[in-house]
C-alpha positions in Angstrom: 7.9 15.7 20.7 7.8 14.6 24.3 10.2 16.0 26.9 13.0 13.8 27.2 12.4 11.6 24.5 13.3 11.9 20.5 10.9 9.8 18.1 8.5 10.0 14.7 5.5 8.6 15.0 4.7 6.8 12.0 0.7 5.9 11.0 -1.3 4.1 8.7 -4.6 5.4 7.1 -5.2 7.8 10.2 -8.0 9.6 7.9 -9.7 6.5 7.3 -9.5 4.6 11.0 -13.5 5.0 10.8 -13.8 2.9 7.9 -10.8 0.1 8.8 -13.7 -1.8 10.7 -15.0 -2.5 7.0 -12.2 -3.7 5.6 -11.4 -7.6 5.2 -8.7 -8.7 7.4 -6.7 -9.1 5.0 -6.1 -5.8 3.5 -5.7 -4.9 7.3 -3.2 -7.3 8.2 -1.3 -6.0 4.5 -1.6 -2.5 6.0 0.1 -3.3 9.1 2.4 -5.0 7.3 3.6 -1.6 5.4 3.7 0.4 8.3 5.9 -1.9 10.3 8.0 -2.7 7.3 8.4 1.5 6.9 8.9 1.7 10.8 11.7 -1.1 10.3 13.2 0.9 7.7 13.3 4.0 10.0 15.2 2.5 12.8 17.5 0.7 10.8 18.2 4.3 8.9 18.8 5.7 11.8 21.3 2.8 13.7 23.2 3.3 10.4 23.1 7.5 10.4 23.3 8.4 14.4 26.4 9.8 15.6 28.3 7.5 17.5 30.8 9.8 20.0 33.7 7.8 19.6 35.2 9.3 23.5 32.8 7.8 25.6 32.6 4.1 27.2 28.5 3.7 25.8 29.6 5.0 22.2 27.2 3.1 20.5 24.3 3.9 23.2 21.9 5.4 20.3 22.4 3.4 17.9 21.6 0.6 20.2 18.5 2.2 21.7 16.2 3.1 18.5 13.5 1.1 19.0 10.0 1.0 17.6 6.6 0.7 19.4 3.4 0.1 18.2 -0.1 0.9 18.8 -3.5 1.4 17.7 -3.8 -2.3 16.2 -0.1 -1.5 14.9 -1.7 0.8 12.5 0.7 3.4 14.5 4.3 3.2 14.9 6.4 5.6 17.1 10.5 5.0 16.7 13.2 7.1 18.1 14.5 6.8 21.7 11.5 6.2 24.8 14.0 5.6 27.7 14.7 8.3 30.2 18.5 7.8 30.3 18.2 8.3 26.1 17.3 12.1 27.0 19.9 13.3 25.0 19.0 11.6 21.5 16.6 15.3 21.3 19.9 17.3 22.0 21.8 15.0 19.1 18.7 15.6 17.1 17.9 19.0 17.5 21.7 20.6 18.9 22.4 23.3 21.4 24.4 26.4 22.1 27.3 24.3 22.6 26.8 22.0 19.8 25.1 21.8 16.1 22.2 19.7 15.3 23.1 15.8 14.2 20.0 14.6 13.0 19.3 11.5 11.9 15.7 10.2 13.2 13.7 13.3 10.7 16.5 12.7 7.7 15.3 8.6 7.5 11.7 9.5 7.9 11.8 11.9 5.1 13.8 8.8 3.3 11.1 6.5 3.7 8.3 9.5 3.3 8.7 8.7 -0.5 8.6 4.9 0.2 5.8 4.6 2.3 2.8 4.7 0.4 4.5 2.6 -2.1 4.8 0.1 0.7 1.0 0.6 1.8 0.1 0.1 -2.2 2.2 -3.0 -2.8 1.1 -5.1 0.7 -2.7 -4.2 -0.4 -2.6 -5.1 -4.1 -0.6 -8.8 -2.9 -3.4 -8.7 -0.4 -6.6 -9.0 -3.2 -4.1 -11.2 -5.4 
């Protein structure tokens, strides 16, 4: 986990990214279509699950900030918290001293572990229908 920043990185096929250059397009396109809708169901988890501190002016601040970004041909989704000022989402997540851990970025990716390659399955099959 990066310094400063809270997020799951989410990926598609990673053992096989030599052999995605063979596939059809289409079963490509239905595999970035799992992982997004998986990364989708991450966030939304989590802007349902994070603590909102009810005592501040900016309670909703994390559950406004999970976002998702994408990479490697969107094959690869990271979502949790990437701006500076959401430092804190890793203190939230993890706890300190002071305060116990609230997590809720690892609870819904352990959520949609189960889900995922059910997701992956069910894009490829409509995929060769």
């Amino acid at each position: 986990m990066a310094r400063g920043r809270a997020h799951v990185t989410i990926t598609g096929l990673a053992r096989l990214r030599d052999r995605l250059e063979d596939l059809p397009d289409e079963i490509k396109q239905a595999l970035v279509k799992g992982v997004r809708e998986s990364a989708e169901a991450v966030r939304d988890d989590v802007e349902r699950t994070v603590p909102v501190d009810t005592s501040g002016r900016d309670s909703h601040h994390l559950k406004d900030t999970v976002d998702i970004r994408y990479r490697e041909d969107d094959l690869v989704a990271d979502v949790g918290w990437f701006n500076q000022e959401d430092y804190y989402a890793f203190f939230v997540e993890r706890g300190t001293r002071s305060r116990p851990a609230q997590p809720s970025l690892h609870p819904a990716l352990e959520r949609e572990r189960g889900r995922y390659q059910a997701r992956l399955t069910d894009e490829v099959r409509r995929a060769l229908r």
